[in-house]
N, C-alpha and C positions, 0 to 999 in steps of 0.2 A: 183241699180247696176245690179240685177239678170234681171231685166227687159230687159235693155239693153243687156244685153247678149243672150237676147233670139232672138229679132231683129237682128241684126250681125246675129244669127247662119243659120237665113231664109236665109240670100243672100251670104254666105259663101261655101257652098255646101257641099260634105260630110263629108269632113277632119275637116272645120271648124264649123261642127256641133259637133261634138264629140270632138274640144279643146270647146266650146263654154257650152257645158255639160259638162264635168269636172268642168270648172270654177264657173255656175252656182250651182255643188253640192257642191265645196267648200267653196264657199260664205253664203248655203244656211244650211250646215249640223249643226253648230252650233244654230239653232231654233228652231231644233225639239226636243220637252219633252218627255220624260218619263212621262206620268198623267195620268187622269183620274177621271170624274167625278162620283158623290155618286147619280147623278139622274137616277130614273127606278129601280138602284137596295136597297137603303134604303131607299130613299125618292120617291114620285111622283115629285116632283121638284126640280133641281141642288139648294143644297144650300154649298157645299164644293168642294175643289180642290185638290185630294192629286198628289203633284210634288215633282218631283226627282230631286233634285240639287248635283254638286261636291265638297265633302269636303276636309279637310285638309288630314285623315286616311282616309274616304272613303265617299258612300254617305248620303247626308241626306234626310230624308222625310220629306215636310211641308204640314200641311193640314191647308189651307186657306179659310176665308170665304168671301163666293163668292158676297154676297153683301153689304160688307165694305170694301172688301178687306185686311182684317187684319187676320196676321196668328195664329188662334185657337194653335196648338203644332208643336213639333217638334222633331224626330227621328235623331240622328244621329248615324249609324251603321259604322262597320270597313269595311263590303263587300261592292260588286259593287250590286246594284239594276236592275236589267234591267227589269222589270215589275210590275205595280201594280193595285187590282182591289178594287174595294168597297163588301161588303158582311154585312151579320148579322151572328149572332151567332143562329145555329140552337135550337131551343125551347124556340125561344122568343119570349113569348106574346105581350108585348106592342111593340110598333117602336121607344123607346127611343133612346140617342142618346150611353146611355152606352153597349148597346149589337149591336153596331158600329163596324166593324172590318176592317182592308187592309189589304190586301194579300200583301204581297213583296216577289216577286220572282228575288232568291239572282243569281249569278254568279258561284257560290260553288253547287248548286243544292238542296239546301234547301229551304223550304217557309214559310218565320216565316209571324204570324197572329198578326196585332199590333193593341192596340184598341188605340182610339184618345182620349176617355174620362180617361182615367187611365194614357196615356204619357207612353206605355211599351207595349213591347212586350209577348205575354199572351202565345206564343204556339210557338213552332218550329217541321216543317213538316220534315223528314228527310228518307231517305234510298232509296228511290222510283227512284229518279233522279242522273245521273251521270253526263251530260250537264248541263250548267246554265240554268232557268227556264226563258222561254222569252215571256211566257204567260200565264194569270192563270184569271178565269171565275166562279165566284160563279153562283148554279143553283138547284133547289130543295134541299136546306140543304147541299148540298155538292160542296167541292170543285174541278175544273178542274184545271190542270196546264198543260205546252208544254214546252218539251225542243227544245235545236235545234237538236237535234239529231231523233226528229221527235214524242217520245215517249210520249202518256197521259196518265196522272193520274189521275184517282178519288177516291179525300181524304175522311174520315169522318172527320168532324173537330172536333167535340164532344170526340171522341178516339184519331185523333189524327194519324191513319194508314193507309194504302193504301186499299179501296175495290178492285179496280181493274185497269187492266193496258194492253193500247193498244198500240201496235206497229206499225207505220204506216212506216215507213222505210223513211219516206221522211227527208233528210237531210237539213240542214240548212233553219229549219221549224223558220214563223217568227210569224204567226197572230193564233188565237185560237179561235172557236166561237161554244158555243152549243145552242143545240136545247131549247125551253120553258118546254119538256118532257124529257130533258137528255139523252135520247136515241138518238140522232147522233149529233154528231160533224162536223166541218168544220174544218181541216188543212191545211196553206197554206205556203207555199216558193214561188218557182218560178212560181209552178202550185197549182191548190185547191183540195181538196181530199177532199168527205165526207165520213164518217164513219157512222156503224153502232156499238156501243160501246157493245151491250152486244153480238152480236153474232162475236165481230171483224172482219169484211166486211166493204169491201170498195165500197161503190154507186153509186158514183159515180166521174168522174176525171174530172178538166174544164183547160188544156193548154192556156195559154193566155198572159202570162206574163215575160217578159225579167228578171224584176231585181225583186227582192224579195216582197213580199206583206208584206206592213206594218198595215194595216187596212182592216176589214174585218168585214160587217155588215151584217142583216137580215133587208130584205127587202117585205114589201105585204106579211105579215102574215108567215114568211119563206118558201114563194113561189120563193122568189128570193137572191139573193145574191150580193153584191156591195163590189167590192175591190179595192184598190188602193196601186202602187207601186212605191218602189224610181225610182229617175229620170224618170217618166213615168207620162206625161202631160196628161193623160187620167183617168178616171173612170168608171169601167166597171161592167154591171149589168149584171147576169147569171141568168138562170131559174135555179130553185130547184128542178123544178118538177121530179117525178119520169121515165119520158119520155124526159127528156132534152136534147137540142144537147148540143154539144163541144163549140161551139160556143157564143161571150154574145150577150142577149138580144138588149144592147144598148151600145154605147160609149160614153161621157160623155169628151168633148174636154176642155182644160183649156189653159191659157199662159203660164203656168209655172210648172214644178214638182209640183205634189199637196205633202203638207205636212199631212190636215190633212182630213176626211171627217167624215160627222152625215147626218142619213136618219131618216125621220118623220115617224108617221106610217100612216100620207097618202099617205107615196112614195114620197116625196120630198126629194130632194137632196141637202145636203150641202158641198161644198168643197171650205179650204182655199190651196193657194196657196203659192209656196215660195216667191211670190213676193209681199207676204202681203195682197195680192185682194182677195174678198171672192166673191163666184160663187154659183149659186144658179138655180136647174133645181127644176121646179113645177109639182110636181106627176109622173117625170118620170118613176119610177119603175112601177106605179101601171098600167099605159096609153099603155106603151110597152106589153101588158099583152094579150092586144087583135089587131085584124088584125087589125081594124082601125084606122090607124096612119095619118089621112090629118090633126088632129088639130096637130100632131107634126112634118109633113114632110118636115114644110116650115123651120123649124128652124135645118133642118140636111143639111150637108155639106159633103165635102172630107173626112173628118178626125172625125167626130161626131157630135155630137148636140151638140150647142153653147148654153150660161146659158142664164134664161130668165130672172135673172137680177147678177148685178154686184153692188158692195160695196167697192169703197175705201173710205180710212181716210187720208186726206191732215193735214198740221200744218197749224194750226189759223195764224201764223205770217208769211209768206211766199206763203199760197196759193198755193205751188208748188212743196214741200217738201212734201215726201209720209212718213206716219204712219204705219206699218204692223201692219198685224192683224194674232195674232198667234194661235188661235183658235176660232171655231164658232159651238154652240149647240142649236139645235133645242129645244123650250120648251115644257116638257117634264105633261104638265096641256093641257086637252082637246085633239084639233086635234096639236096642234104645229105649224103652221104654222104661226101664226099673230106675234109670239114672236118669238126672237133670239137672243142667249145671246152670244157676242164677247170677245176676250179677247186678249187683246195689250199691249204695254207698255213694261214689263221684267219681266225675273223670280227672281229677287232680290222684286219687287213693281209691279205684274202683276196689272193689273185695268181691270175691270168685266162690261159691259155696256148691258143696253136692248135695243134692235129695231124692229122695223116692218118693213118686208121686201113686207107683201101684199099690193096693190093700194085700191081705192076708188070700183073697180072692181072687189077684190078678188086677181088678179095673181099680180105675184110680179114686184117689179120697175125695167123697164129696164137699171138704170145707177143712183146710190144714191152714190156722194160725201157727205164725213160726215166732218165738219172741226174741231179741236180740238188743246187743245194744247198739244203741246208735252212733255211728261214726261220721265225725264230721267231715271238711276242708283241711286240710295240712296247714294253711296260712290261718287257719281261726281256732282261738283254744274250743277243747272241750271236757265234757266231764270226766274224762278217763285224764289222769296223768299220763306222761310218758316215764319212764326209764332217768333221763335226763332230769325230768323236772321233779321226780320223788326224790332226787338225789340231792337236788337243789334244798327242794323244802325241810329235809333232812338238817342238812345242814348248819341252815335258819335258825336262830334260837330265839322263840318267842317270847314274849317278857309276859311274867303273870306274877301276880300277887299273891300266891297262893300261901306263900310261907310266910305272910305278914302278921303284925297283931297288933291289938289296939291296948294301948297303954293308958296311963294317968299322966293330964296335962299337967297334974300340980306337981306330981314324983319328976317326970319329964325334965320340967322347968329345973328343978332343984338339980338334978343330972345334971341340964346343960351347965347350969353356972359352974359346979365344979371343972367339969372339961373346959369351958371356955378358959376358968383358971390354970389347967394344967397344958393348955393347947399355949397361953401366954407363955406361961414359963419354957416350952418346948420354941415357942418361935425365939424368945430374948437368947437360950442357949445357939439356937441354931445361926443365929445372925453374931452370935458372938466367934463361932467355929468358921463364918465365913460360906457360909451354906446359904442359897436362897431361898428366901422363905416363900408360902403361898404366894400372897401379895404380888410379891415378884415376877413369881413365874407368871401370872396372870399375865401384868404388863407387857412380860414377852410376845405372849401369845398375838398385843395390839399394836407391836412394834412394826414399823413398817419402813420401806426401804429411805422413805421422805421424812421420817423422826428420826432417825436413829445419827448416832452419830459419826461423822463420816471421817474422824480423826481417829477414832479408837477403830481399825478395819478386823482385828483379828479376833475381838473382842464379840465383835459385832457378825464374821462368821462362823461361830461357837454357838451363838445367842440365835441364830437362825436354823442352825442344825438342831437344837436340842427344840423350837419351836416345830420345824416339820417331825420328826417323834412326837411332840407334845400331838398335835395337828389331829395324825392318824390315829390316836387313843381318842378323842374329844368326838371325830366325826364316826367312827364307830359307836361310842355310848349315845352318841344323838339318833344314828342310823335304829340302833338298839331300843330306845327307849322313844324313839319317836317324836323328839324334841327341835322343834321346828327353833328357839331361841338359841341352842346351841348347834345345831347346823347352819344360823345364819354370821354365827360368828367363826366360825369355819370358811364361808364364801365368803366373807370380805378381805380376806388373802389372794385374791383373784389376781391382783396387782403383780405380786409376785412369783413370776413362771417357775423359777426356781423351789420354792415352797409348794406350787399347784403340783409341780411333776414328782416329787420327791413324796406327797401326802398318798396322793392316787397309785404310787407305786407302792408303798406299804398299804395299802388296801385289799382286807382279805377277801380273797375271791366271792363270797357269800355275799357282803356287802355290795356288790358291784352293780349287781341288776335293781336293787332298791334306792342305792344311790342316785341314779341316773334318773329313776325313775321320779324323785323330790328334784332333781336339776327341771325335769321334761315341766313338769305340773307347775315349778315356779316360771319357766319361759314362757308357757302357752299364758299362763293367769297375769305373768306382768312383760312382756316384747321388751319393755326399754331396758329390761335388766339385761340384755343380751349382752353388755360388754363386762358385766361381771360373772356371766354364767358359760358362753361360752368357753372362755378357758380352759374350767373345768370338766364342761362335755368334751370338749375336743382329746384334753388329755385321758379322760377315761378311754374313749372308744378307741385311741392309738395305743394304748397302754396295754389294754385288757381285750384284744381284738380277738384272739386266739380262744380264749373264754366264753367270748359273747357269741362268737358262731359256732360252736357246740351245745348252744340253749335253741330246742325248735321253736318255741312260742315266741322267739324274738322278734319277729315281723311286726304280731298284732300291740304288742308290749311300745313299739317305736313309735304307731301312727302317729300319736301325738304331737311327737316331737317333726315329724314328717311333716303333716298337714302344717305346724306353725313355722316352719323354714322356708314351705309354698308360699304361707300366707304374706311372707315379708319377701321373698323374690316375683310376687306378683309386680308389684310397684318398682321393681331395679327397671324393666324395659323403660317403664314412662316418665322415670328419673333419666335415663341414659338420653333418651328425646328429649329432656327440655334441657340437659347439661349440652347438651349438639345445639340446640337453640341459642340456647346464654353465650355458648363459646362462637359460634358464628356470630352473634348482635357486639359481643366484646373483642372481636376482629376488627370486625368494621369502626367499631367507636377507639379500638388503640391506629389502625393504618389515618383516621380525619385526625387526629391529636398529632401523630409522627408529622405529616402533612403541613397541619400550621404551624407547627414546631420550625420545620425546614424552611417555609414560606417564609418564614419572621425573622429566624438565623438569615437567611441571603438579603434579607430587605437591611436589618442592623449593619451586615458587613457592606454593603453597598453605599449607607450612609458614611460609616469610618474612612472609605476613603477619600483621597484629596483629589477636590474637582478640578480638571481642567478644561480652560473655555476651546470651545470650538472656532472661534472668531473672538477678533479683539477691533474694536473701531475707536477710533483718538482723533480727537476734536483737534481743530486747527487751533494757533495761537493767537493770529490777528482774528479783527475783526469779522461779521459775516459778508461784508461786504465789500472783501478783498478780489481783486481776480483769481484767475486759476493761477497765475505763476506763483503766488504766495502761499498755496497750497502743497506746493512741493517741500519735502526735508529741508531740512540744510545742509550743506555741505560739511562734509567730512573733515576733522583739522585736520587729519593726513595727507588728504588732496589740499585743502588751504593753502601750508606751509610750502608743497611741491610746486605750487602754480606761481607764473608770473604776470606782470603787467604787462605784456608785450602780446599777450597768446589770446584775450580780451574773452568776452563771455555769450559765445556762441551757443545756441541751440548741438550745434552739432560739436562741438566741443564739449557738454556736459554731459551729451551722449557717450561718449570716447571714453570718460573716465568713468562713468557711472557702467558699462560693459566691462572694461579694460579690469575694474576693481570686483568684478564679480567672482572670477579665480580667486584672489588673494585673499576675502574674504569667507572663505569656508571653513576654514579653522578658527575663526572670529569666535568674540561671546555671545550669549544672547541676545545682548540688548543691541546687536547692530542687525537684528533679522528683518525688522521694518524698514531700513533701509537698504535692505538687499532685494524687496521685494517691490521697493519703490522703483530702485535702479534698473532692473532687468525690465519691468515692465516699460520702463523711459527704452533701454535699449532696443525693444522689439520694434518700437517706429523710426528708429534709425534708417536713414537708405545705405545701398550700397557704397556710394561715393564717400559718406560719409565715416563709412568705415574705414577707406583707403587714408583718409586725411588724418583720420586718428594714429593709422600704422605711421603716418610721416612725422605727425608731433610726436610718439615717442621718440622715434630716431632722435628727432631734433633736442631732446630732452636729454636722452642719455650723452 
């Protein structure tokens, strides 16, 4: 595809050059890694890969070995990764594999130092950086790092502190390259800057470059320098020298944005491209170095010198189907040039291959197709079986009709009637012996926990056992035979877990993943059957767990069933919200019912009881036009009978007894409380004399 796009952009002209770039960096941004190999700096030869992948929290580190392909460990951190190098642990004697180091230069500006042999991170770099770290170069015992903000650091890693720290002011700094003696650096963005690190001087500056430099090597002994940038189809060699122009060396032309490049140290040049093709110049670095350029002037053009050989990978089955090749390392034993280690395929299952790029003549092939077959994603099938899954389909007995034949309907017919005949006489004996017959057993098969009958229990678990047997033969021949009518009469036993667990566990292993497979296809095609189909998936996957996760294709095998479990947990959140709604509005509408409920109970109990008056007023018996004396009680017959004619009917005399009788009446009934309250009231206008008089009449009395 990026191929094509580069074609279009030649005859499109300018506008359609730059929709045609675009398109190509978006087709193409997802290929480039984050890696880095361990050859030059712990080994003399690539034997590891450490790559940056995306995780769930963040990213992870894999370090894979690069001639099995199989990943040695694995880092998973919560930060973004944006750099990582190989290194040792300064004061180590031997080159084992335990004082191993990678640098990971995080997003936060920290540079934690992870060993592979231990699986943990040993050391975290911190204070130095404010930028994410976007590049970091182990180099005499110490380490270098770059942000983007332009700033290097060199670590001690032993302490663990910053020695020292240069400012190069160059912003949105991407590549990072020191010298063999530590003493100058190369930083690069848009443009390259060297440095002198201990006296902070700058050497020199090389303008050249539009989009940001992602690669940045030494080249002929750091006489020269080779960098490569996004979207930028070229590769460009600079003198190092201390008298160098502005200018590069050489240009280095390709088809495509180069992704990735490696230079030998006899100056050869490696660059892949995003269009998978690996490009290959011979000694150009070291050849540019002197005037005489006629063994290379035939091979330069408008735009660069063209590669003097080229490498694609087609697919084995098609011939026509391009392979990218996602990175290409010169080997890194001797001079390098006879060996070259590629690497295609993915970052899930990269595959790691050697080639020889040089002829029978020494220079390299001008145009080597490689054919191969293609390999895909670990999570996606592909045309190659595994191991696993031939064993599986082995297994598997496919049904054919090969051994069939076609008969005569009329001989047929005349057949059956006898069998039907001798099939009667075989059931009348068999139900005479007490044996069930087909019929029978059918019934069983439909018998269920809610028919059956619940007086006969022992009868009836006999009759269940020999139906789950029955069960496992029935859904095997439907499995077998592909009989969607008799697998459905198999799932309407749903009801009974006892029968589901008991069926699924005589289920022969072969059957299991096809099984599932008619569960998934009925869920997704009808959702409401989930309450007779669940049961059965639930019991397959717990039953047969052990099985199922020793099949690799079982990821893409599930989506199915994945995506339609999403589909019906989409809707639980916005059921859970209006069940919070309903249950708050049916709060409130049960506390107003409690409410006049209570209101209504105290109003009833307040009618029930018996009222009494607050005040009582009683009408006089004479007329309305009596005085006030005839407003008063009557006398008491107690005082009546006591009085005499002699003691006569004073004002203050009726005060005497009406006082005198106020003691004696408190133990009294009720009905004398009106005139207790008549009396005392009479008594309070009493005078004082008149009290003495009353104390003399009792005397006189008693």
């Amino acid at each position: 595809m990026v191929k094509k796009t580069v074609h279009r952009r030649k005859s499109q002209g300018a506008h359609g050059s730059k929709k045609a770039t675009k398109t190509s960096i978006a087709a193409a941004e997802p290929e480039r890694w984050t890696c880095a190999f361990d050859g030059g700096a712990t080994s003399d030869a690539d034997s590891s890969l450490a790559l940056v992948r995306s995780g769930i929290n963040g990213h992870r580190l894999r370090i894979i070995d690069v001639h099995t392909g199989t990943q040695r460990s694995e880092h998973a951190g919560t930060a973004k990764i944006c750099s990582v190098a190989w290194g040792r642990q300064p004061g180590a004697a031997d080159k084992g594999s335990a004082h191993v180091l990678v640098a990971m230069g995080l997003q936060s500006g920290n540079v934690q130092l992870y060993s592979p042999a231990r699986n943990a991170v040993v050391k975290t770099l911190e204070g130095a950086h404010v930028d994410a770290v976007v590049a970091a170069e182990f180099r005499g015992g110490a380490l270098f790092s770059l942000d983007s903000s332009g700033v290097v650091v060199q670590w001690d890693v032993a302490s663990g502190t910053a020695q020292c720290q240069l400012k190069t002011g160059l912003t949105g700094a991407r590549a990072l390259l020191v010298a063999a003696d530590a003493q100058r650096v190369a930083v690069a963005s848009h443009r390259i800057e060297l440095w002198d690190v201990s006296r902070a001087e700058r050497l020199h500056s090389w303008p050249g470059h539009t989009a940001p430099v992602h690669t940045l090597l030494w080249a002929a002994d750091e006489a020269a320098l080779v960098s490569a940038a996004d979207t930028d189809r070229h590769v460009h060699v600079w003198d190092a020298t201390p008298d160098a122009e502005a200018r590069p060396r050489a240009v280095l032309a390709t088809d495509s944005p180069v992704s990735s490049v490696d230079v030998a140290a006899s100056g050869s040049v490696l660059a892949v491209g995003e269009d998978g093709v690996l490009y290959a110049w011979h000694q150009i670095a070291v050849a540019q170095r002197s005037t005489d350029s006629t063994a290379t002037g035939a091979r330069r053009n408008a735009i660069g010198y063209t590669a003097d050989g080229v490498v694609r990978v087609v697919s084995a089955a098609t011939h026509t189907q391009s392979l990218p090749i996602l990175r290409a390392r010169f080997s890194r034993v001797g001079s390098g040039e006879d060996s070259v280690l590629i690497v295609r395929g993915g970052a899930v299952k990269p595959l790691f291959e050697t080639l020889s790029l040089a002829g029978p003549d020494g220079q390299f092939e001008r145009e080597l197709v490689l054919s191969r077959e293609p390999q895909g994603n670990l999570l996606l099938t592909s045309s190659r079986q595994t191991d696993a899954e031939q064993q599986l389909a082995a297994q598997l007995q496919v049904y054919s009709e090969k051994g069939a034949s076609v008969t005569d309907p009329v001989a047929e017919g005349v057949r059956a009637s006898h069998r039907a005949g001798d099939d009667d006489a075989d059931e009348s004996a068999r139900a005479a012996q007490g044996v069930p017959t087909l019929a029978d057993r059918i019934k069983q098969l439909s018998v269920g926990a809610d028919t059956a009958d619940p007086a006969n229990g022992a009868a009836l678990a006999a009759g269940l056992r020999l139906t789950a047997g029955t069960l496992v033969r029935v859904l095997v021949q439907s499995l077998h035979t592909a009989d969607p009518e008799m697998l459905e009469t198999v799932l309407s036993n749903a009801a009974r877990p006892n029968i589901v667990r008991d069926t699924v566990l005589g289920l022969p292993t072969a059957y299991v993943l096809p099984f599932l497979q008619q569960l998934f296809e009925r869920f997704h095609a009808t959702p409401a059957r989930a309450t007779q189909l669940l049961p059965w998936i639930r019991c397959t996957l717990a039953l047969h767990a052990a099985y199922l996760t020793s099949i690799p294709s079982l990821v893409p095998q599930l989506a199915g069933f994945y995506q339609g479990i999403e589909a019906r947990l989409e809707t639980h959140g916005r059921l859970l919200r209006l069940s919070g709604r309903l249950e708050l509005a049916n709060t409130q509408i049960r506390a107003r019912c409690l409410y006049e409920k209570d209101h209504e109970r105290q109003a009833r109990a307040a009618m029930s009881l018996p009222m009494k008056p607050a005040a009582v007023y009683r009408e006089a018996d004479d007329s309305d036009d009596a005085g006030p004396a005839d407003t008063e009680p009557p006398t008491p017959v107690w005082q009546a009978e006591e009085s005499t004619d002699d003691e006569g009917g004073s004002g203050n005399d009726d005060d005497q007894w009406k006082e005198g009788s106020g003691d004696e009446e408190m133990g009294s009934s009720d009905s004398d409380s009106d005139s207790e309250n008549e009396s005392d009231s009479a008594s309070d206008s009493g005078s004082d004399s008149g009290s003495e008089s009353d104390d003399s009449d009792i005397n006189g009395l008693e």
